[in-house]
mmCIF file of the protein (N, C-alpha, C, O) and its ligand, coordinates in Angstrom:
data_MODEL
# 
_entry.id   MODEL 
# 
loop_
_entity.id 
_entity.type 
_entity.pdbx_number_of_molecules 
1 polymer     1 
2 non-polymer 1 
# 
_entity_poly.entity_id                      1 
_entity_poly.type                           'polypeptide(L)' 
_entity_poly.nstd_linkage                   no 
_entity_poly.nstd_monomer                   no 
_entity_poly.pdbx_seq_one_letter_code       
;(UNK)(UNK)(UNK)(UNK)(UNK)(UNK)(UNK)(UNK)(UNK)(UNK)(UNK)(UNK)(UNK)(UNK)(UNK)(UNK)
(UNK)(UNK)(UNK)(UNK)(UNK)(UNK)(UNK)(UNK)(UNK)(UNK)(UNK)(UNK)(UNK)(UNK)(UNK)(UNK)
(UNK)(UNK)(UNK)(UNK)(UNK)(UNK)(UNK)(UNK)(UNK)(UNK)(UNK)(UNK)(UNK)(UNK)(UNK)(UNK)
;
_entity_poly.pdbx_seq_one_letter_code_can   XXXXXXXXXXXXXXXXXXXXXXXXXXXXXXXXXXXXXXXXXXXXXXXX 
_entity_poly.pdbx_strand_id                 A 
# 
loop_
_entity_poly_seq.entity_id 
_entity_poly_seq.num 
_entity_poly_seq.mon_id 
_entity_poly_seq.hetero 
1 1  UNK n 
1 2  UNK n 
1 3  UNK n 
1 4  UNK n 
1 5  UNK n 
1 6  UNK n 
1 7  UNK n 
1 8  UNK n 
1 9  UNK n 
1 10 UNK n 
1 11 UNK n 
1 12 UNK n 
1 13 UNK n 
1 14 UNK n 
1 15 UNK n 
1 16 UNK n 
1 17 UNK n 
1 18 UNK n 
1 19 UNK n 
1 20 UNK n 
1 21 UNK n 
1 22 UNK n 
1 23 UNK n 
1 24 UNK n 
1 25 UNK n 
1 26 UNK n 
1 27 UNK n 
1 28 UNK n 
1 29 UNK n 
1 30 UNK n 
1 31 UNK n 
1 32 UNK n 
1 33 UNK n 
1 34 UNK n 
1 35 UNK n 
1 36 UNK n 
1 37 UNK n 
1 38 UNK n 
1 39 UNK n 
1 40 UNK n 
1 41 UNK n 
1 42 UNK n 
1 43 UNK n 
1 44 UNK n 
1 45 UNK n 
1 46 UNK n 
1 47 UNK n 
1 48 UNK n 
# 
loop_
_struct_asym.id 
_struct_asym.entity_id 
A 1 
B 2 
# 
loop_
_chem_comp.id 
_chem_comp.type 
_chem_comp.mon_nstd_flag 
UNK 'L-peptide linking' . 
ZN  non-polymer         . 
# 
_pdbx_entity_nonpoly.entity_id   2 
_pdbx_entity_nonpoly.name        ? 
_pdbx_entity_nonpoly.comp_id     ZN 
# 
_pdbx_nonpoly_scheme.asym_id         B 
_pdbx_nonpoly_scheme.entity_id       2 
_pdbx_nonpoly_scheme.mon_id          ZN 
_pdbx_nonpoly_scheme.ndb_seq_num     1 
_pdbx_nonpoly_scheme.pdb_seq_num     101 
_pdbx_nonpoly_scheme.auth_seq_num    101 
_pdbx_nonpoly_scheme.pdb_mon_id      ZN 
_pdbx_nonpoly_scheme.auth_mon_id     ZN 
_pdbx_nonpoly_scheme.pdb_strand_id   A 
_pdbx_nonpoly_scheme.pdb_ins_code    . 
# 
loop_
_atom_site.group_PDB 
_atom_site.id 
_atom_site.type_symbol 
_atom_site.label_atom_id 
_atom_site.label_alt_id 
_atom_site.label_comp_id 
_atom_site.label_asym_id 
_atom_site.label_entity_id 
_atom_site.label_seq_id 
_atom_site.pdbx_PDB_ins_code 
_atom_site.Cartn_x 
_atom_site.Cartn_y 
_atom_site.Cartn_z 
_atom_site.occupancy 
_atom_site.B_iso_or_equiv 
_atom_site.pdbx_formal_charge 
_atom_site.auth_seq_id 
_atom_site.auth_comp_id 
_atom_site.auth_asym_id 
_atom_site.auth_atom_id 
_atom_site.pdbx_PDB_model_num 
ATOM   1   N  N  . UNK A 1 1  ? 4.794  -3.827  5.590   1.00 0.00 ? 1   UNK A N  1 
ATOM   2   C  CA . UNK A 1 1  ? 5.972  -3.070  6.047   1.00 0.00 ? 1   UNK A CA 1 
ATOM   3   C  C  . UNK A 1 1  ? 6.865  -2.792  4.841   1.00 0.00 ? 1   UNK A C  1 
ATOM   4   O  O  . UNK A 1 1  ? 7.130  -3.717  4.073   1.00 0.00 ? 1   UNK A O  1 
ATOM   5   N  N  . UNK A 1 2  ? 7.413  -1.380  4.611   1.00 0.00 ? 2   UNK A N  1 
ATOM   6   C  CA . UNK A 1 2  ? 8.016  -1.227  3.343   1.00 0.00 ? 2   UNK A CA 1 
ATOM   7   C  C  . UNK A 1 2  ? 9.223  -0.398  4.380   1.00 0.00 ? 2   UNK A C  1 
ATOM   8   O  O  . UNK A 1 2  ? 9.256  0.060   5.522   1.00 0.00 ? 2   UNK A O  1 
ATOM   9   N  N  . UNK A 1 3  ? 10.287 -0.551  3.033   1.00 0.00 ? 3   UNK A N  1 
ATOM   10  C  CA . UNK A 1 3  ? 11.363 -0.019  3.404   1.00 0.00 ? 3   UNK A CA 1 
ATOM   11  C  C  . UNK A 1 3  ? 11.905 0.811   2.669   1.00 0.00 ? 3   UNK A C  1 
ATOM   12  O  O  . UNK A 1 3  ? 11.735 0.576   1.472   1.00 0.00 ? 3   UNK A O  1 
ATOM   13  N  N  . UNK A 1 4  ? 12.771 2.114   3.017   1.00 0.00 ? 4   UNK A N  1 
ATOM   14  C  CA . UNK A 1 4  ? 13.636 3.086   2.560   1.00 0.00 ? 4   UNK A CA 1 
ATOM   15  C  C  . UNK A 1 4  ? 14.698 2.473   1.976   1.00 0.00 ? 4   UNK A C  1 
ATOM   16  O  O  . UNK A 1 4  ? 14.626 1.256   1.805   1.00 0.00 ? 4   UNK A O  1 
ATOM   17  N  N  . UNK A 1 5  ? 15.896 3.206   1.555   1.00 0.00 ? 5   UNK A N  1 
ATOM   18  C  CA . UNK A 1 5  ? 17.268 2.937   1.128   1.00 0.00 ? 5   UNK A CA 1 
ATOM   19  C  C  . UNK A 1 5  ? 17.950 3.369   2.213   1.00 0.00 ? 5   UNK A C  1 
ATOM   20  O  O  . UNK A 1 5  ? 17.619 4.406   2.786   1.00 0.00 ? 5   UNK A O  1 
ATOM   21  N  N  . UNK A 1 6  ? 19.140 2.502   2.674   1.00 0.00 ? 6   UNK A N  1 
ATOM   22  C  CA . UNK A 1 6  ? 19.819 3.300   4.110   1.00 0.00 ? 6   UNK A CA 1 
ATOM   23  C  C  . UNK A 1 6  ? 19.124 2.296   5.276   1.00 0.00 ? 6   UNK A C  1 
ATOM   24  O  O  . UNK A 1 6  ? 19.903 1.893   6.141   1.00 0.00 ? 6   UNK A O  1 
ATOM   25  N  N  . UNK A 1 7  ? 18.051 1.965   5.343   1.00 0.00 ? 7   UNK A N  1 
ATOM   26  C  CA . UNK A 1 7  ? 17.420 0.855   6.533   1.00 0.00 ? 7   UNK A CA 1 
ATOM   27  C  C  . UNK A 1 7  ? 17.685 -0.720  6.047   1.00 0.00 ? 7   UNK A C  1 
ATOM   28  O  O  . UNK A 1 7  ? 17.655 -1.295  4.959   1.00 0.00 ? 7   UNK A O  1 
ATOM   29  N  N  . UNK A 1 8  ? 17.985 -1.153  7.555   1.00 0.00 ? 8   UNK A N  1 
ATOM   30  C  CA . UNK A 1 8  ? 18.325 -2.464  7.522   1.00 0.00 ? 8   UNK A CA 1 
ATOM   31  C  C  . UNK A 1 8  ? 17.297 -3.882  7.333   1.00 0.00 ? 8   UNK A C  1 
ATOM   32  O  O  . UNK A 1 8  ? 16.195 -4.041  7.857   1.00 0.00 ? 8   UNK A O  1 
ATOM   33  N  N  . UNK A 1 9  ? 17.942 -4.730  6.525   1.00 0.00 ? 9   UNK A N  1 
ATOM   34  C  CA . UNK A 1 9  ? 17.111 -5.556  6.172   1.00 0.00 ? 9   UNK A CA 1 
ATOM   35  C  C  . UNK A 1 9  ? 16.631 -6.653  7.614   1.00 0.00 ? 9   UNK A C  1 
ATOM   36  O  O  . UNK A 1 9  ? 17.396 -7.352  8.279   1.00 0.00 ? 9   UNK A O  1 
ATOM   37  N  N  . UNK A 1 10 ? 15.474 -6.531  7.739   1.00 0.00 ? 10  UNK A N  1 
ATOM   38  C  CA . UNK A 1 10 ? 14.961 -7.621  8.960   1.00 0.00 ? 10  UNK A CA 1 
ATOM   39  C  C  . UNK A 1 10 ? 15.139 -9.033  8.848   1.00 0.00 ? 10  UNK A C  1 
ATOM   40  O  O  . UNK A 1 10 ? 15.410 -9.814  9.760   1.00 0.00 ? 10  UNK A O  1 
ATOM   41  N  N  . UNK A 1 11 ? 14.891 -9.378  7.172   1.00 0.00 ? 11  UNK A N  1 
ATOM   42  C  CA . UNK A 1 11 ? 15.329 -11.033 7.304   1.00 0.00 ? 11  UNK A CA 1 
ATOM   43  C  C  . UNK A 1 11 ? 15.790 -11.352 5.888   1.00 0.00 ? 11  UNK A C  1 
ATOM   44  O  O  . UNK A 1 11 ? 15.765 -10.458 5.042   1.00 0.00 ? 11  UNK A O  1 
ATOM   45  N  N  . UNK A 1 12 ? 16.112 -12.292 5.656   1.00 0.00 ? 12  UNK A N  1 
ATOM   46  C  CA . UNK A 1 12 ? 17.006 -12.852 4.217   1.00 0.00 ? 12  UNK A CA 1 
ATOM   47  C  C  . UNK A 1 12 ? 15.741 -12.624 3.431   1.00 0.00 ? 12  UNK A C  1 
ATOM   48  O  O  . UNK A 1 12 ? 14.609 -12.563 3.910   1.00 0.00 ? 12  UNK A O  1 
ATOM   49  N  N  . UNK A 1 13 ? 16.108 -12.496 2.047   1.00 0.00 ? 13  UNK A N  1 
ATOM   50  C  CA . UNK A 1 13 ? 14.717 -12.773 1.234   1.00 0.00 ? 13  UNK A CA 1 
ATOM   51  C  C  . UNK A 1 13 ? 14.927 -11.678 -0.468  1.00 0.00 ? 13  UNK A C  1 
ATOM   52  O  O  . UNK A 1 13 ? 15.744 -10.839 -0.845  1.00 0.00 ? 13  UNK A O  1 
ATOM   53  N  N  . UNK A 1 14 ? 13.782 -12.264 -1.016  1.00 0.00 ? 14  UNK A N  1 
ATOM   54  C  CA . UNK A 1 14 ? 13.409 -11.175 -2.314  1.00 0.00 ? 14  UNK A CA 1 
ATOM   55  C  C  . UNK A 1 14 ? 12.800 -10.163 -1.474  1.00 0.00 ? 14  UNK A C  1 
ATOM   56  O  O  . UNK A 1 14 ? 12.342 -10.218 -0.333  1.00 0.00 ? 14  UNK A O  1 
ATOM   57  N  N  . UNK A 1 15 ? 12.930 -9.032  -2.493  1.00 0.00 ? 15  UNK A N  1 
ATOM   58  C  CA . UNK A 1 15 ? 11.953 -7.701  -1.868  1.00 0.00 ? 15  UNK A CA 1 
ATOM   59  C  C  . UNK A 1 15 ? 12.181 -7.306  -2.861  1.00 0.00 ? 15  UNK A C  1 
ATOM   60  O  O  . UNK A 1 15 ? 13.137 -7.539  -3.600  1.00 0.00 ? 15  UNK A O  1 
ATOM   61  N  N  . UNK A 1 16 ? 10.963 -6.391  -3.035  1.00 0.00 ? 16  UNK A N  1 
ATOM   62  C  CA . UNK A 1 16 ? 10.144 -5.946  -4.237  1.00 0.00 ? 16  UNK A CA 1 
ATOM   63  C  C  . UNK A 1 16 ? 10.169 -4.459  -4.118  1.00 0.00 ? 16  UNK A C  1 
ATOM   64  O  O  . UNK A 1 16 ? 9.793  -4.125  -2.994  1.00 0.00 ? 16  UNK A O  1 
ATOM   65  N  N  . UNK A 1 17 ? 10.533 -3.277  -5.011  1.00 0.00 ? 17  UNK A N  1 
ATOM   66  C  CA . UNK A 1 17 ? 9.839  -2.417  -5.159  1.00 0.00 ? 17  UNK A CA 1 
ATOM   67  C  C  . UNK A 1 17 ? 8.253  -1.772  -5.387  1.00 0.00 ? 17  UNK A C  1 
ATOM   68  O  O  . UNK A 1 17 ? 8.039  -1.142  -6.422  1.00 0.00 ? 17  UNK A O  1 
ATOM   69  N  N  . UNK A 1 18 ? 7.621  -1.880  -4.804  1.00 0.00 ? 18  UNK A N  1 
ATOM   70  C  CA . UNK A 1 18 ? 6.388  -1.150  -5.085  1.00 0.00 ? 18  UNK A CA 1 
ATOM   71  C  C  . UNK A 1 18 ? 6.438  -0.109  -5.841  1.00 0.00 ? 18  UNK A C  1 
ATOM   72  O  O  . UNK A 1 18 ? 5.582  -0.065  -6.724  1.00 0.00 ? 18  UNK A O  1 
ATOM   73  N  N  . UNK A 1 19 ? 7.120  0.685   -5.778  1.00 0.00 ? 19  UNK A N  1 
ATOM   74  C  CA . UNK A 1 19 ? 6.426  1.762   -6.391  1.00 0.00 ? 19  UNK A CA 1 
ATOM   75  C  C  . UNK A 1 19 ? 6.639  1.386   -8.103  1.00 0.00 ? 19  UNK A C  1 
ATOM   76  O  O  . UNK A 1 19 ? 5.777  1.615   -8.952  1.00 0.00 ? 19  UNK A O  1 
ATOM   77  N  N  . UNK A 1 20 ? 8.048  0.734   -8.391  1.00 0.00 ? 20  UNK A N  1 
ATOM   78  C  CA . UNK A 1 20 ? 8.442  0.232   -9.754  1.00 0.00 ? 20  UNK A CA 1 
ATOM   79  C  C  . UNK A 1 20 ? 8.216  -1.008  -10.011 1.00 0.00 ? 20  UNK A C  1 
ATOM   80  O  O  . UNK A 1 20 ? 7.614  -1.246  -11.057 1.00 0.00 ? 20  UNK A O  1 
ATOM   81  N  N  . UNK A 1 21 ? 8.538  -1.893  -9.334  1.00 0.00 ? 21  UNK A N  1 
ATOM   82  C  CA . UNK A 1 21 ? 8.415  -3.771  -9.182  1.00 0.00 ? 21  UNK A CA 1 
ATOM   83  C  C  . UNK A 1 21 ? 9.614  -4.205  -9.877  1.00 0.00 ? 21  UNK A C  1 
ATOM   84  O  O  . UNK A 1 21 ? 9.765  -5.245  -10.518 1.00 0.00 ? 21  UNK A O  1 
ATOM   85  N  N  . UNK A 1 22 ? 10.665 -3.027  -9.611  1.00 0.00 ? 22  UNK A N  1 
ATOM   86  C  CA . UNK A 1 22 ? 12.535 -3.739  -9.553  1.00 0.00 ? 22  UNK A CA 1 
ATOM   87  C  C  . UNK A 1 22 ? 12.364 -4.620  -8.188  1.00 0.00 ? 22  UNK A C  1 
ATOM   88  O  O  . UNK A 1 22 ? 11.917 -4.282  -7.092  1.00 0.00 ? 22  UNK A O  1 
ATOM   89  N  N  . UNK A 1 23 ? 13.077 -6.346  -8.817  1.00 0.00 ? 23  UNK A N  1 
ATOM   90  C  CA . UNK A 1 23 ? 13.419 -6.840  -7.136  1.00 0.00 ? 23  UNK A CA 1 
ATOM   91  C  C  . UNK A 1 23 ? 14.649 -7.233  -7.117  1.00 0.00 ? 23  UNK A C  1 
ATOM   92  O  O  . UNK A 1 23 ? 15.315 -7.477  -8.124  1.00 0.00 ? 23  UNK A O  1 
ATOM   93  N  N  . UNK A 1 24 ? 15.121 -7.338  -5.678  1.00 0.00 ? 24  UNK A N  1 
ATOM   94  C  CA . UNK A 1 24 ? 16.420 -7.302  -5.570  1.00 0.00 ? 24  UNK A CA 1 
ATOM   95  C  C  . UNK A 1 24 ? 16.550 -8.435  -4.256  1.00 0.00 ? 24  UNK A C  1 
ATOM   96  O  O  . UNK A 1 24 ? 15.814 -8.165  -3.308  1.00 0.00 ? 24  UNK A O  1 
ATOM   97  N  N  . UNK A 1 25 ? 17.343 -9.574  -4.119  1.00 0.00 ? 25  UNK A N  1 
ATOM   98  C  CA . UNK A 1 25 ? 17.339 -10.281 -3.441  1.00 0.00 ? 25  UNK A CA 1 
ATOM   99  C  C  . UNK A 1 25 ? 18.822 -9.925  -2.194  1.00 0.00 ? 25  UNK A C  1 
ATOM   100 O  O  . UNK A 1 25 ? 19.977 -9.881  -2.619  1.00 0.00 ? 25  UNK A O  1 
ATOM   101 N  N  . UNK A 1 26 ? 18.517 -9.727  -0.829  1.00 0.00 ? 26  UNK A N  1 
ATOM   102 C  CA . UNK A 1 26 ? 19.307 -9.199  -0.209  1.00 0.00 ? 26  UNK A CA 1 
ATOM   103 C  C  . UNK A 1 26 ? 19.326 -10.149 1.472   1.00 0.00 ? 26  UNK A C  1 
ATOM   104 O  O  . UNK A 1 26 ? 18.357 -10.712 1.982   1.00 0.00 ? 26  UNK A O  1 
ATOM   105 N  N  . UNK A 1 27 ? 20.878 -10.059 2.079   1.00 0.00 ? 27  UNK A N  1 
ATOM   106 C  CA . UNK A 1 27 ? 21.154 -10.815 3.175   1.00 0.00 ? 27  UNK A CA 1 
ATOM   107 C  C  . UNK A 1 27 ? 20.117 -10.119 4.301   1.00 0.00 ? 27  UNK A C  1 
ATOM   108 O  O  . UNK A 1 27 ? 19.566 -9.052  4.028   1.00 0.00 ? 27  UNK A O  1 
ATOM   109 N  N  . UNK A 1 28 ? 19.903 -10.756 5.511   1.00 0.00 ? 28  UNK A N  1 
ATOM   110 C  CA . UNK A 1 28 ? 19.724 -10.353 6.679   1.00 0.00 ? 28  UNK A CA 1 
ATOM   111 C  C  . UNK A 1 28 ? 20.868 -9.511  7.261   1.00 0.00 ? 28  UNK A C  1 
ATOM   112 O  O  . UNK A 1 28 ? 22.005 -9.963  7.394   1.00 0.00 ? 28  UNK A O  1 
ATOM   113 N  N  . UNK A 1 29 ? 20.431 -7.997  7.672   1.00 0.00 ? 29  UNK A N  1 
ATOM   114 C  CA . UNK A 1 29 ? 21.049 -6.993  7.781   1.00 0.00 ? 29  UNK A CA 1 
ATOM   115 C  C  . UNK A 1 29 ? 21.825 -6.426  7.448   1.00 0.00 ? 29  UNK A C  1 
ATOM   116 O  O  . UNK A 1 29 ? 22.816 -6.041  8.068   1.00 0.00 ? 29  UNK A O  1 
ATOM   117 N  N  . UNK A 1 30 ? 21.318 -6.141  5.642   1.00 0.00 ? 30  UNK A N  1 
ATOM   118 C  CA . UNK A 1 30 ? 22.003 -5.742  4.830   1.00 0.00 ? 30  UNK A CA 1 
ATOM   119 C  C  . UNK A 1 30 ? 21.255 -4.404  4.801   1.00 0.00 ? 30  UNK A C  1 
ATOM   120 O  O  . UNK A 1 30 ? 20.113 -4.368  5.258   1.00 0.00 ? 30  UNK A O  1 
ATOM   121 N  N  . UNK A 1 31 ? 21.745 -3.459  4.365   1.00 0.00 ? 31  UNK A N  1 
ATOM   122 C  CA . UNK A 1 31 ? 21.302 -2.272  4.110   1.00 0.00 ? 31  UNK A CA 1 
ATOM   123 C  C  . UNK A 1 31 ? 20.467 -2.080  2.759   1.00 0.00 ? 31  UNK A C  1 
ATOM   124 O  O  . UNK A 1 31 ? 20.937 -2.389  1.665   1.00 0.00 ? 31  UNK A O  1 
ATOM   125 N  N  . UNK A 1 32 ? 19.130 -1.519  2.939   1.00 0.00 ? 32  UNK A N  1 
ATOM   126 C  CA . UNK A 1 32 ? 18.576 -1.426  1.348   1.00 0.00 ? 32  UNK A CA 1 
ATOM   127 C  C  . UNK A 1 32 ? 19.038 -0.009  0.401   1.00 0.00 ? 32  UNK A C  1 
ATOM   128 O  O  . UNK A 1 32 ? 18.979 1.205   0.594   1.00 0.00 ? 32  UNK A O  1 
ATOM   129 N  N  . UNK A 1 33 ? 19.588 -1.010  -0.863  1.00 0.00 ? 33  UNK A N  1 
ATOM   130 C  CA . UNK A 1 33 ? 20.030 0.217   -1.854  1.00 0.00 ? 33  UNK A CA 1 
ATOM   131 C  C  . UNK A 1 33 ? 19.265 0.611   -2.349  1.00 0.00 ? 33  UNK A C  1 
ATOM   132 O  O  . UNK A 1 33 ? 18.294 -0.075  -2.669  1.00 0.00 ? 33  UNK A O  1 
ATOM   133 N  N  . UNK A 1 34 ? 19.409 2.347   -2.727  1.00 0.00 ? 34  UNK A N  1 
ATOM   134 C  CA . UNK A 1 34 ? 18.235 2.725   -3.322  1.00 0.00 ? 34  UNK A CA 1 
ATOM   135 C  C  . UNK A 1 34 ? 17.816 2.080   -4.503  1.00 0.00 ? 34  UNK A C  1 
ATOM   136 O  O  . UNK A 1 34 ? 18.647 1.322   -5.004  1.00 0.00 ? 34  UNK A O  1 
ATOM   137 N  N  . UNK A 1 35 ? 16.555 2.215   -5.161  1.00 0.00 ? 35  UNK A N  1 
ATOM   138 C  CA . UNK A 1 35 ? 16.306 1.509   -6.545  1.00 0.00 ? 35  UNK A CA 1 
ATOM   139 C  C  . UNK A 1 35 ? 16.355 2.696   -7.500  1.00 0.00 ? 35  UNK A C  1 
ATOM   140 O  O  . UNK A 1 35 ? 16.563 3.900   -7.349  1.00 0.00 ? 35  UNK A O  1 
ATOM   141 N  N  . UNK A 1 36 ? 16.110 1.974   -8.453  1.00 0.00 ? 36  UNK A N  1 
ATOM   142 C  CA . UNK A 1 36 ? 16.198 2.656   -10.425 1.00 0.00 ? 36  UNK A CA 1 
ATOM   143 C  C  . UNK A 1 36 ? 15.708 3.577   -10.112 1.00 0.00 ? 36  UNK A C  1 
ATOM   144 O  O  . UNK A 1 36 ? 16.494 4.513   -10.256 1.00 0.00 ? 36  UNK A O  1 
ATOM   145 N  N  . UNK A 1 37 ? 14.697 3.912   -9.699  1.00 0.00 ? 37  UNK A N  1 
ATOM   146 C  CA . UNK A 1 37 ? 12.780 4.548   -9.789  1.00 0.00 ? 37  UNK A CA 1 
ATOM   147 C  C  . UNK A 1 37 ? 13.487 5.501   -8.858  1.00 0.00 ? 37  UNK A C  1 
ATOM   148 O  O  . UNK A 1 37 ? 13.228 6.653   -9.207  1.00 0.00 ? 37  UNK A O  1 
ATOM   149 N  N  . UNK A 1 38 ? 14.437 5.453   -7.597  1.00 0.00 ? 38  UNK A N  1 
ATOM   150 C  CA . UNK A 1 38 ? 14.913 6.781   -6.638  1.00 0.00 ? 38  UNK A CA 1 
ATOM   151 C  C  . UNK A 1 38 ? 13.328 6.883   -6.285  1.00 0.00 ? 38  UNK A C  1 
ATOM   152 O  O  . UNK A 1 38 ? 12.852 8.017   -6.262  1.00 0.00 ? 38  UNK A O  1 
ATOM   153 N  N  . UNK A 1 39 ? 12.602 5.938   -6.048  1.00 0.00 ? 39  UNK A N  1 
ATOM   154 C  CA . UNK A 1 39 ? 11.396 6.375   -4.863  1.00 0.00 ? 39  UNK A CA 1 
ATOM   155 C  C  . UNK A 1 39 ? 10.996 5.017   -4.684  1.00 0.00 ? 39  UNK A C  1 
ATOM   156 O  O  . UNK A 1 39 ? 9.994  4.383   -5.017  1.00 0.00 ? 39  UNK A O  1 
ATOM   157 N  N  . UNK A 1 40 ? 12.328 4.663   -3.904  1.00 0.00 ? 40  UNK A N  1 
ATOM   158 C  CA . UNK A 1 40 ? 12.088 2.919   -3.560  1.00 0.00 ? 40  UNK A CA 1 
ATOM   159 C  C  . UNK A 1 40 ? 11.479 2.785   -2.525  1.00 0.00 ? 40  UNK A C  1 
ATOM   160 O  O  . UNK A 1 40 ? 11.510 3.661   -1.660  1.00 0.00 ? 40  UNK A O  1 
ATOM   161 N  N  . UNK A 1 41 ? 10.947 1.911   -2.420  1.00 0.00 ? 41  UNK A N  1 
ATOM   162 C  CA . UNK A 1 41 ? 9.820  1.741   -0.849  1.00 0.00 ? 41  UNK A CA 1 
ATOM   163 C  C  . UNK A 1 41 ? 9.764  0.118   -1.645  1.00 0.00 ? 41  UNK A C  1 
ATOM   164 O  O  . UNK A 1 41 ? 9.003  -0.300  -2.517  1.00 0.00 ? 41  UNK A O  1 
ATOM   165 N  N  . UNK A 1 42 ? 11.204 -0.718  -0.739  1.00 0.00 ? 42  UNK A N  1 
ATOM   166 C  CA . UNK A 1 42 ? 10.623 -2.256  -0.949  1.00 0.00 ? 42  UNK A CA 1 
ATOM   167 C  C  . UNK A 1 42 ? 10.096 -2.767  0.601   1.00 0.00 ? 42  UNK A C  1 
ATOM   168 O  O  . UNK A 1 42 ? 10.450 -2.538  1.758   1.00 0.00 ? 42  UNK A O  1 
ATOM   169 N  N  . UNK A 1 43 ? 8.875  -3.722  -0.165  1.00 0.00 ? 43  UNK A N  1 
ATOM   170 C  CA . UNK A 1 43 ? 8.895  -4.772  0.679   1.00 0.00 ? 43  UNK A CA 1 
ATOM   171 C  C  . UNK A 1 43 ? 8.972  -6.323  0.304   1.00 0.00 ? 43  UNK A C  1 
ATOM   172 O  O  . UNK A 1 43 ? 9.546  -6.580  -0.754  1.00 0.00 ? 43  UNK A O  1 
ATOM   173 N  N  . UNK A 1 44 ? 8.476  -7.354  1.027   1.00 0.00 ? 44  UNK A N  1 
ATOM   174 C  CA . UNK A 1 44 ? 9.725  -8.501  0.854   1.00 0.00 ? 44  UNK A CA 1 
ATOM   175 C  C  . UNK A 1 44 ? 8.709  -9.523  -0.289  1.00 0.00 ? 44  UNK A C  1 
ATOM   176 O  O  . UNK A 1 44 ? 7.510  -9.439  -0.023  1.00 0.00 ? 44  UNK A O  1 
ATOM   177 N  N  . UNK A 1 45 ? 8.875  -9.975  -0.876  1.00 0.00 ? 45  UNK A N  1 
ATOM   178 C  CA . UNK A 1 45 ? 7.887  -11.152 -1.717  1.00 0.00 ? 45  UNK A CA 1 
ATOM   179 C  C  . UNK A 1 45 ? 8.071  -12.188 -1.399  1.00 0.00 ? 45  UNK A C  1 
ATOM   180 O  O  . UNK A 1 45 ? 7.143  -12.985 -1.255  1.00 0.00 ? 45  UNK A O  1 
ATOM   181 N  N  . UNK A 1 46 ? 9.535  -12.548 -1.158  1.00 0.00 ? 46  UNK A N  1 
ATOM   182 C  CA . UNK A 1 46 ? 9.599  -14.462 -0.258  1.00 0.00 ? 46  UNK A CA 1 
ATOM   183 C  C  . UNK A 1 46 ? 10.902 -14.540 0.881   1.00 0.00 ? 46  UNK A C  1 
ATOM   184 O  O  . UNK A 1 46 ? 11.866 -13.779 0.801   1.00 0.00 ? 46  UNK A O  1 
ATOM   185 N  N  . UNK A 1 47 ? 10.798 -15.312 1.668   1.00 0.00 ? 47  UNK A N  1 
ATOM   186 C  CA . UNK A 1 47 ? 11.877 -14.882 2.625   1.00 0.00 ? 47  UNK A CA 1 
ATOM   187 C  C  . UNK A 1 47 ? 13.281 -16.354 1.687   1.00 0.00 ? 47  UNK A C  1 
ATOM   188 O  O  . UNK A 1 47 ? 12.963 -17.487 1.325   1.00 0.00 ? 47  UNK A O  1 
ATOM   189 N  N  . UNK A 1 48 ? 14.137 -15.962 1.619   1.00 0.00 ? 48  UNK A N  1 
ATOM   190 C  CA . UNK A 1 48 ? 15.442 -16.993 1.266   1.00 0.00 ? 48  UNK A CA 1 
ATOM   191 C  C  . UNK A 1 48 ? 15.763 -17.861 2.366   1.00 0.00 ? 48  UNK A C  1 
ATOM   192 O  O  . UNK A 1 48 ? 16.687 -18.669 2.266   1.00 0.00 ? 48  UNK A O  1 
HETATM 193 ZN ZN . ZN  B 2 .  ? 11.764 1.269   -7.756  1.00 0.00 2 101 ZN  A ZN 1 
# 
């Protein structure tokens, strides 16, 4: 499951860019900011 910028985060955790592999560690239902790359599609690498 990957995510846009603007969609809400499902659970606490790291999440990873795929398309770049910027990660950014973010709350449960936090909104994802876009990344560097502007063709962010994260998904999560460990839950916090
Ligand atoms: Zn990126």
């Amino acid at each position: 499951m990957a995510y846009q910028a603007g969609e809400e985060t499902p659970e606490a955790g790291v999440y990873r860019c795929t398309n770049c592999g910027a990660e950014i560690t973010l709350k449960a239902g936090a909104a994802f900011p876009p990344c560097e790359c502007s063709l962010e599609n994260w998904s999560i690498v460990r839950r916090t």
